[in-house]
C-alpha positions as CSV (number, residue, x, y, z in Angstrom):
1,X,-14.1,-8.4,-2.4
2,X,-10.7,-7.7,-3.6
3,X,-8.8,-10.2,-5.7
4,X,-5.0,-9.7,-4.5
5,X,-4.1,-12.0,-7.3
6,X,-5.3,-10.0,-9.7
7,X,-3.6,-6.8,-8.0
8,X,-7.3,-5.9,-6.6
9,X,-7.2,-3.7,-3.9
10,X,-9.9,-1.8,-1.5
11,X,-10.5,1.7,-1.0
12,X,-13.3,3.1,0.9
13,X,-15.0,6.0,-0.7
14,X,-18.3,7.7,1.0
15,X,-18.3,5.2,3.5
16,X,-18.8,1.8,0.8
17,X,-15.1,-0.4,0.3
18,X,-15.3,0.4,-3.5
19,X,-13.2,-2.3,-5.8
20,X,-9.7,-0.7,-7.3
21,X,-8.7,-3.0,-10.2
22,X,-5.9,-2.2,-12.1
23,X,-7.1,-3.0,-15.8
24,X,-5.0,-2.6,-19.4
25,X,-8.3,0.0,-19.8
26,X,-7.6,1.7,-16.7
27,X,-4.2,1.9,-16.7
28,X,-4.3,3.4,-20.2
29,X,-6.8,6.2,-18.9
30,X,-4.5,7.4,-15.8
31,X,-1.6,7.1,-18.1
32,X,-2.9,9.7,-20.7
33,X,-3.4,12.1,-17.6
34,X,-0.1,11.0,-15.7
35,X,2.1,10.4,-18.2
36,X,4.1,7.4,-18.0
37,X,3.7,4.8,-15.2
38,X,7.1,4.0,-14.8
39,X,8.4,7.5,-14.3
40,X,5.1,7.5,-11.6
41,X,6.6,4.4,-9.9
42,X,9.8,5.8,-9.7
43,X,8.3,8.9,-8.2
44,X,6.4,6.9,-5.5
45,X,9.4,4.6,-4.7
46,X,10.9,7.8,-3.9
47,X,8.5,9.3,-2.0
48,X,7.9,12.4,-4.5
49,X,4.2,11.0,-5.2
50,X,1.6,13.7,-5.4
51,X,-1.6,13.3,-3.5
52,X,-3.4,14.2,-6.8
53,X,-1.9,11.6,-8.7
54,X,-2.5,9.3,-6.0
55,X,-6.3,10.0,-6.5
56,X,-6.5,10.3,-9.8
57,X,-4.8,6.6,-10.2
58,X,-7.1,5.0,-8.2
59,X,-9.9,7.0,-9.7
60,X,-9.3,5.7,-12.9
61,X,-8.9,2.0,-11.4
62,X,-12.5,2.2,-9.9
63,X,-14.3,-1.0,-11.1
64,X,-17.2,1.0,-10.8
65,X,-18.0,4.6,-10.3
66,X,-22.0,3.9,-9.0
67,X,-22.3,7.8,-9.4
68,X,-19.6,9.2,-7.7
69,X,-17.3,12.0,-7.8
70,X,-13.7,12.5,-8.7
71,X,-13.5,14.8,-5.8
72,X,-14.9,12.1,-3.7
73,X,-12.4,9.7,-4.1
74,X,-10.1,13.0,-3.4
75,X,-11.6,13.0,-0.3
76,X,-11.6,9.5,0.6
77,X,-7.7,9.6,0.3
78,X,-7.6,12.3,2.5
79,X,-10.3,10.7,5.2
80,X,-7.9,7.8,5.1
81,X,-4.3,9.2,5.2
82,X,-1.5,8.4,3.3
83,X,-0.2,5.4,5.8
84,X,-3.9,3.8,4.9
85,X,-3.8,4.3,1.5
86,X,-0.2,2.6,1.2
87,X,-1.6,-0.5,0.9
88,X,-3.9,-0.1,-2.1
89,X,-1.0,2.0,-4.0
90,X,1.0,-0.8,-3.2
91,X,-1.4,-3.4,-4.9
92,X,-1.8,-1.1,-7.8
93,X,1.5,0.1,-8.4
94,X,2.6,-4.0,-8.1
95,X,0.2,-4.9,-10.8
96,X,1.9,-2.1,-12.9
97,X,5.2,-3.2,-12.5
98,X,4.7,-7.0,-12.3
99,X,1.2,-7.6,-14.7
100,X,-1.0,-10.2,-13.1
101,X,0.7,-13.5,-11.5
């Protein structure tokens, strides 16, 4: 499903693996409510990421919504952990800092 390429990642929210793909749109979105992404990188490299911004960047990367809540991709991240959501942060946060390959 995910395109790793493309800096595609997974995240399972209320039980489906729902798409996370980094767009120019998306990124825009979670930057207006973020502020910048670099200064976000920086603060995830360092290990001073908030779960909240964690959510709300891959809430705004959601290729599709299909109806569901904020708070449910909230939840999802805390269902999963934070060693489990590593990985699509990872993808994400590469496609902001590298653009696609």
């Amino acid at each position: 499903m995910a395109n790793g390429t493309r800096g595609e990642a997974e995240l399972v929210v209320a039980g489906q693996p729902r798409l996370l793909r980094p767009s120019f749109t998306a990124l825009v979105a979670a930057e207006d409510e973020l502020g910048p992404l670099f200064a976000l990188v920086e603060r995830a490299g360092e290990g001073q990421l908030r779960l909240s911004e964690m959510a709300c960047l891959f809430w705004h990367c959601l290729a599709a919504r299909d109806g569901l809540t904020r708070d449910q991709v909230g939840e999802a991240v805390m269902q999963a952990g934070l060693a489990a959501c590593a990985a699509p942060l990872r993808m994400v946060l590469g496609q902001i800092l590298q653009g696609a390959g």
